[in-house]
C-alpha positions as CSV (number, residue, x, y, z in Angstrom):
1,X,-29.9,109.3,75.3
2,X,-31.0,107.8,78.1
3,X,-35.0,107.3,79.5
4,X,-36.2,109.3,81.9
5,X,-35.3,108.4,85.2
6,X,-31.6,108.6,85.6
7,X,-30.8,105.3,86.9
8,X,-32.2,104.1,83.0
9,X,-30.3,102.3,80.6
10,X,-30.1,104.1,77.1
11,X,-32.6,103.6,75.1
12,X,-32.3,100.4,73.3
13,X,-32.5,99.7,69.4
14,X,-35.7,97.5,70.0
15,X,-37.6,97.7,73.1
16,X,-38.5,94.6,75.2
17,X,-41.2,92.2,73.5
18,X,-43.1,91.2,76.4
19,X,-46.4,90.8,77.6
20,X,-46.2,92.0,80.9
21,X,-44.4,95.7,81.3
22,X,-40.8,95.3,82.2
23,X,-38.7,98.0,84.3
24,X,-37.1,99.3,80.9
25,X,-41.0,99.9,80.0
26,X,-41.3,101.8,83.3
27,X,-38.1,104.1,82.7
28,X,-39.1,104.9,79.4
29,X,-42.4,106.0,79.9
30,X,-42.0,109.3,79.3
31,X,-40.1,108.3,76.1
32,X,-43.3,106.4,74.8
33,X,-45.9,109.8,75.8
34,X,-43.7,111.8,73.4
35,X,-43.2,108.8,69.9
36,X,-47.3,109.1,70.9
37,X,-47.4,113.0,70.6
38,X,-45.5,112.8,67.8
39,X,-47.2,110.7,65.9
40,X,-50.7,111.5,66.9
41,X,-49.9,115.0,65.5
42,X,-48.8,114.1,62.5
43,X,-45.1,115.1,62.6
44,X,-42.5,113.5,60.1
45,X,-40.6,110.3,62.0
46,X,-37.2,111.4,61.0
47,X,-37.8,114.9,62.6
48,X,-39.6,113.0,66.0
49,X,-36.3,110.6,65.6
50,X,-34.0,113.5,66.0
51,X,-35.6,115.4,68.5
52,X,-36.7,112.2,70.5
53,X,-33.6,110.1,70.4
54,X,-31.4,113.0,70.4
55,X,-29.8,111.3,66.6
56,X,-30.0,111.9,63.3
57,X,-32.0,109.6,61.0
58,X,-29.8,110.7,58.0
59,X,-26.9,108.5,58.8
60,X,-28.4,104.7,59.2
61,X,-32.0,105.8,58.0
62,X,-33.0,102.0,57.9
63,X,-31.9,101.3,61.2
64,X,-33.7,104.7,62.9
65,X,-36.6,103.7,61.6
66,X,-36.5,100.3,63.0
67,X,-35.9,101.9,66.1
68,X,-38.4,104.1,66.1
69,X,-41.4,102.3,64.7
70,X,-40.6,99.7,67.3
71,X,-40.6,101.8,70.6
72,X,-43.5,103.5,68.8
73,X,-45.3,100.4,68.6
74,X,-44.2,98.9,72.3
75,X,-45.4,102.5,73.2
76,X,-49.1,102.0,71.2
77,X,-49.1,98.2,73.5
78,X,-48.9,100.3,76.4
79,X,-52.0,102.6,76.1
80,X,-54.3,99.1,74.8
81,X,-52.2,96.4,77.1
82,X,-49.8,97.7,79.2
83,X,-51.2,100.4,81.3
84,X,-53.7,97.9,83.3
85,X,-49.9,96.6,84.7
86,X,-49.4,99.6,86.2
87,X,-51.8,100.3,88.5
């Protein structure tokens, strides 16, 4: 899967730990709204991970869930840290 704009790289297993945004931060954007939706509504992270990532979590559970709780939480820096950066 790749981020939204199609010059993006795929998505990688851990997003960038940084505390200023970085372009990968800026082509993922819409990748981080929807780990938000998803977890603001309550759905199931290996149901988010599959639809989201486009993968199964079944196959290297330990390692989606890294991925995913780690993009979830670069995307939670974004709406308290991040987003200032942007504008």
């Amino acid at each position: 899967m790749k981020c939204e704009n199609s010059m993006a790289p795929e998505i990688k297993e851990f997003p960038p730990e940084s505390e200023t945004v970085t372009d990968y931060d800026r082509q993922c954007f819409k990748l981080y709204v929807t780990l938000l939706d998803a977890d603001a509504s309550g759905e199931e992270w290996p149901d988010a991970y599959q639809r989201i990532f486009g993968k199964s979590a079944i196959q290297n559970h330990e390692r989606s869930f890294r991925q995913y709780q780690a993009h979830l939480k670069r995307a939670k820096w974004m709406t308290t840290n991040g987003y200032s950066q942007l504008f």
